[in-house]
C-alpha positions as CSV (number, residue, x, y, z in Angstrom):
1,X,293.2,-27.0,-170.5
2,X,291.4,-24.7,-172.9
3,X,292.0,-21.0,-173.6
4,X,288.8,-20.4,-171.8
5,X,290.2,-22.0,-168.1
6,X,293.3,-19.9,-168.7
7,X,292.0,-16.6,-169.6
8,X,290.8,-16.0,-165.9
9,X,294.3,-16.5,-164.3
10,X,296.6,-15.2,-166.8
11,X,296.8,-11.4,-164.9
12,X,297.3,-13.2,-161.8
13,X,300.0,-15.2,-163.5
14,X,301.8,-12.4,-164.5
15,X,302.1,-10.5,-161.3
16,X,303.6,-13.4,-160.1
17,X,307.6,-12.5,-161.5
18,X,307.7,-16.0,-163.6
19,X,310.5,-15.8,-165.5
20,X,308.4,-17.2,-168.1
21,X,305.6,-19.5,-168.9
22,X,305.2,-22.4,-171.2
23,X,302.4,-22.2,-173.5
24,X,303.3,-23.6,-176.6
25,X,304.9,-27.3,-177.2
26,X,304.1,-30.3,-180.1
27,X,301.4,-31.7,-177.3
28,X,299.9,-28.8,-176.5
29,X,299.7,-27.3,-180.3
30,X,297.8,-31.2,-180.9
31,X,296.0,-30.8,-178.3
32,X,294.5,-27.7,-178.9
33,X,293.7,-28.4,-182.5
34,X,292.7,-32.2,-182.3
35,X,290.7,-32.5,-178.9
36,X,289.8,-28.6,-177.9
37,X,289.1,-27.8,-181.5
38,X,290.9,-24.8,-180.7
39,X,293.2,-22.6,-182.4
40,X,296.6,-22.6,-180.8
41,X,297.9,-19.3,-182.4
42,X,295.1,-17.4,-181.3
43,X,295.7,-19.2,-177.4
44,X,298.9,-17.8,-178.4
45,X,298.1,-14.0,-179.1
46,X,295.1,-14.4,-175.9
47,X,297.4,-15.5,-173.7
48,X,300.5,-13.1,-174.8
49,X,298.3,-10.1,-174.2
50,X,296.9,-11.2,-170.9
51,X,300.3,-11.9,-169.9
52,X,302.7,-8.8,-170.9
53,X,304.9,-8.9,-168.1
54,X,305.7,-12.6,-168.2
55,X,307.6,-13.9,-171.7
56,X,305.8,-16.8,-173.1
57,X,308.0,-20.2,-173.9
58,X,307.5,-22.4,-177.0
59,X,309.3,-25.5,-177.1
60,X,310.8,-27.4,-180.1
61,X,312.0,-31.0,-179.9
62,X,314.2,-32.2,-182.7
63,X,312.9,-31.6,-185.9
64,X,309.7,-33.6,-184.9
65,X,307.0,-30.9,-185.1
66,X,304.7,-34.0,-184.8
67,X,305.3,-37.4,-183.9
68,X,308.4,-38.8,-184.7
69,X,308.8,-38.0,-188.5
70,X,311.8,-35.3,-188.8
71,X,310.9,-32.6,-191.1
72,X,312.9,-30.0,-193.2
73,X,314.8,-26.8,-191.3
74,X,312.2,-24.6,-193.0
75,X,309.2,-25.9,-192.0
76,X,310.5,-26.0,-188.4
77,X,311.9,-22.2,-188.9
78,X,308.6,-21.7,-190.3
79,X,306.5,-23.0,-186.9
80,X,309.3,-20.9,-184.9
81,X,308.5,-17.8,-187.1
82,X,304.8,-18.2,-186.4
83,X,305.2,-18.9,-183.0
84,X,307.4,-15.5,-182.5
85,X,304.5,-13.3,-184.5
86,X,301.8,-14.6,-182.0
87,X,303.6,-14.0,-178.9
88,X,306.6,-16.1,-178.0
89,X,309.4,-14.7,-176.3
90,X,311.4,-17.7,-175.2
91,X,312.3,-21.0,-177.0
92,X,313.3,-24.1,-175.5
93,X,315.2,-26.6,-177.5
94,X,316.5,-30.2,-177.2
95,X,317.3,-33.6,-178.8
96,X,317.2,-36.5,-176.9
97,X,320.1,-38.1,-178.6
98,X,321.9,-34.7,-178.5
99,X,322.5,-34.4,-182.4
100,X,322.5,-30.3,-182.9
101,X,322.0,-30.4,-186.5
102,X,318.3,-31.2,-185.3
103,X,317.4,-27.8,-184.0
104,X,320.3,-25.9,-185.4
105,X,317.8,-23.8,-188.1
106,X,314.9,-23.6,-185.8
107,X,317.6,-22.1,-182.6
108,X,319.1,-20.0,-185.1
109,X,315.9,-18.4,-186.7
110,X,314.8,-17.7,-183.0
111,X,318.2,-16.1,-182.2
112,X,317.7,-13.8,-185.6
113,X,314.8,-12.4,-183.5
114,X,315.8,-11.9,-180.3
115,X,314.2,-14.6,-178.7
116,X,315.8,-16.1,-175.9
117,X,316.8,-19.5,-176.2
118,X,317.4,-22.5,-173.6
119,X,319.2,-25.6,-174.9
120,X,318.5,-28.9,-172.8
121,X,321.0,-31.3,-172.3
122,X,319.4,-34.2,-171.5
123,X,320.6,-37.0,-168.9
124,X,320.3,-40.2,-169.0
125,X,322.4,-43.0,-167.3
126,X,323.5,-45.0,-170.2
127,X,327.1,-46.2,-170.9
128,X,328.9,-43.4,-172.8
129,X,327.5,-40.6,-171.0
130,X,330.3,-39.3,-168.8
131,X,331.2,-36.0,-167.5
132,X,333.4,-35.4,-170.1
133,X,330.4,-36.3,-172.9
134,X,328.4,-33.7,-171.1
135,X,331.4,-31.1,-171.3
136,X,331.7,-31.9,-175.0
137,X,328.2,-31.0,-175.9
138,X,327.9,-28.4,-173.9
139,X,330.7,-26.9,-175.6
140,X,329.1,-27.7,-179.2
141,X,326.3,-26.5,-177.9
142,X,327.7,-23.0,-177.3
143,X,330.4,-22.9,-180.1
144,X,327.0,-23.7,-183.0
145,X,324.2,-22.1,-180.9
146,X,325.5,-19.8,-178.3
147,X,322.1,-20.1,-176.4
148,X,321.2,-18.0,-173.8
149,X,320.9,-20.7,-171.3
150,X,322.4,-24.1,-171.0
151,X,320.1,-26.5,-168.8
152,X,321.0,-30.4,-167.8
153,X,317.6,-31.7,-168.1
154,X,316.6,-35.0,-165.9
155,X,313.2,-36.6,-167.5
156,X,313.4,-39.3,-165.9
157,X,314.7,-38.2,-162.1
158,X,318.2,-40.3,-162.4
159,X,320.1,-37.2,-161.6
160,X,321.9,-37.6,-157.8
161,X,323.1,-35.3,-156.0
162,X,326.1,-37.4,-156.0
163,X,326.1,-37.0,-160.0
164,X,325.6,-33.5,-159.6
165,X,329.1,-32.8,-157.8
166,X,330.7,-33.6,-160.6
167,X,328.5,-33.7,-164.0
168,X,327.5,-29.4,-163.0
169,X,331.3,-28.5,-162.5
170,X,332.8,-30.2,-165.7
171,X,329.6,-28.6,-167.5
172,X,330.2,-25.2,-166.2
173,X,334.2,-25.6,-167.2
């Protein structure tokens, strides 16, 4: 979707009460540069002004700002910086394979500004991944980070509400 098709709705957007609004991830920064042949920092600063009541989200997946290629806690700090200066007010963070050390600097540099910051723990049904795994990382997770919001993300829909009676409580202990 291009700047122009959001423009439009952004004020009706923001009356809405969203707790926020996701506006800038790695797809949608490609997107805008490689098939809208758009700048995404100035959708950024658009959409932040259209939108003053509503906090916009950026999201940060690893260290992968593109692809799969990990790249150096500065350059990710850097794209969190830049994101922050055009508008973003909330950062989402995750690693798939739940190794902290990949958005450590990048969660950390958004914390140094007062951004608030979600931390996914993602789930997955694999061997390994018990209740007490969860409780682990969610515990790393708030001893290195100390995020402002732990969520147990579900990708893939395998989360039951079977799973959920026990995997939320040992979580939340």
């Amino acid at each position: 979707m291009s700047t122009g098709h959001m423009l439009p709705i952004a004020d009706k957007l923001d009356r809405c009460g969203f707790v926020g609004a996701e506006l800038m991830g790695l797809v949608q920064y490609d997107v805008a540069v490689r098939y809208l042949k758009e700048d995404p920092w100035e959708r950024f600063r658009l959409m932040s002004a259209a939108m003053p009541n509503t906090p916009l989200q950026g999201t940060l997946r690893s260290r992968c700002l593109r692809g799969f290629v990990p790249l150096p806690d500065d350059i990710n700090a850097l794209f969190v910086e830049r994101m922050i200066a055009n508008g973003m007010r909330r950062m989402l963070a995750f690693d798939g394979l739940h190794d902290l050390s990949n958005i450590l600097g990048a969660v950390h540099t958004a914390k140094r500004h007062g951004v608030y910051v979600t931390v996914w723990l993602i789930y997955t049904l694999a061997p390994g991944y018990t209740d007490e795994y969860y409780a682990r990382k969610a515990k790393e997770i708030l001893d290195e980070i100390d995020p402002d919001a732990i969520v147990i993300e579900d990708p893939s829909g395998l989360l039951t509400p079977d799973r959920v009676r026990t995997l939320v409580p040992a979580v939340r202990k």
